[in-house]
N, C-alpha and C positions, 0 to 999 in steps of 0.2 A: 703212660708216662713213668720213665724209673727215676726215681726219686733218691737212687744213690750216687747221680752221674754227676757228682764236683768231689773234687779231692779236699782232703783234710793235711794239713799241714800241724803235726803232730808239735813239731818245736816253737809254733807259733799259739799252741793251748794254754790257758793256765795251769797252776797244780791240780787243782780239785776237776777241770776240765780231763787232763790227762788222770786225775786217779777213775776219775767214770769211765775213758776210752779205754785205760785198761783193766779194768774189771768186764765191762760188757762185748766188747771188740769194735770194732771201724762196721760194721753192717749194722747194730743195733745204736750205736753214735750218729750215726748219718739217721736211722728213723727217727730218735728223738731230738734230731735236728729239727726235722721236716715237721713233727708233730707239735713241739713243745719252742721252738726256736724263739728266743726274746722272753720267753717266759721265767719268773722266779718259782722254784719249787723247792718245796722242803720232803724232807725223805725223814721220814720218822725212826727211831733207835726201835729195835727186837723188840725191846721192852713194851714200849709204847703201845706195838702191836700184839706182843703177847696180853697185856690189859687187856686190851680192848677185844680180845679171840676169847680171854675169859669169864669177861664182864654177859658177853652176848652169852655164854655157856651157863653162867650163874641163872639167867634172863629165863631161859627153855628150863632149868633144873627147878623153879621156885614155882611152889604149887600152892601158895598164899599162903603158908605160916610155917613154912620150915626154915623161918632164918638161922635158929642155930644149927639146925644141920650142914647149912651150906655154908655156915663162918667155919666149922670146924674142917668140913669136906676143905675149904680153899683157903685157910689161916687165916682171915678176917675176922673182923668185929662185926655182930650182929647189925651193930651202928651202920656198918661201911655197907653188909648185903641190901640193908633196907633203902641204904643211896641208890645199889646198883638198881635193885628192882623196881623203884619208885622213880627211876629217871626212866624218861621217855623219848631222849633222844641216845646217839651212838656217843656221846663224852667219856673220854676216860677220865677215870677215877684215880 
């Protein structure tokens, strides 16, 4: 079954609908149609994601009592490393 065989009427999208259709193209618009269709979804800022890519990095680098090394290695507060490593879920910081 293809899953791209309806048209898109590009003047009939909202803004934010057309800033995704044209960042991604009409073939990857039409899958997240199909996939995500009625759904609300948030897209998280760089930032958010770069957190959260360092936070797991801090996670692997802590060898149970090097918080100053790794406040200093990533510009945090011994305070903030002992958040990261003492949390046990994926939350950013």
């Amino acid at each position: 079954m293809d899953y791209n065989d309806f048209d898109i009427e590009y003047d009939s999208l909202n803004e934010d609908q057309k800033i995704l259709y044209d960042c991604v193209g009409e073939m990857v618009f039409k899958k997240i149609i199909n996939v995500l269709g009625g759904e609300d979804i948030y897209i998280p800022l760089r930032k958010s994601l770069s957190k959260l890519s360092r936070n797991e990095q801090i996670k692997r680098d802590f060898d149970g009592g090097n918080y100053k090394e790794l406040a200093k290695k990533y510009k945090l507060t011994t305070r903030t490393i002992r958040g990261i490593v003492n949390k046990r879920d994926n939350n950013i910081k």
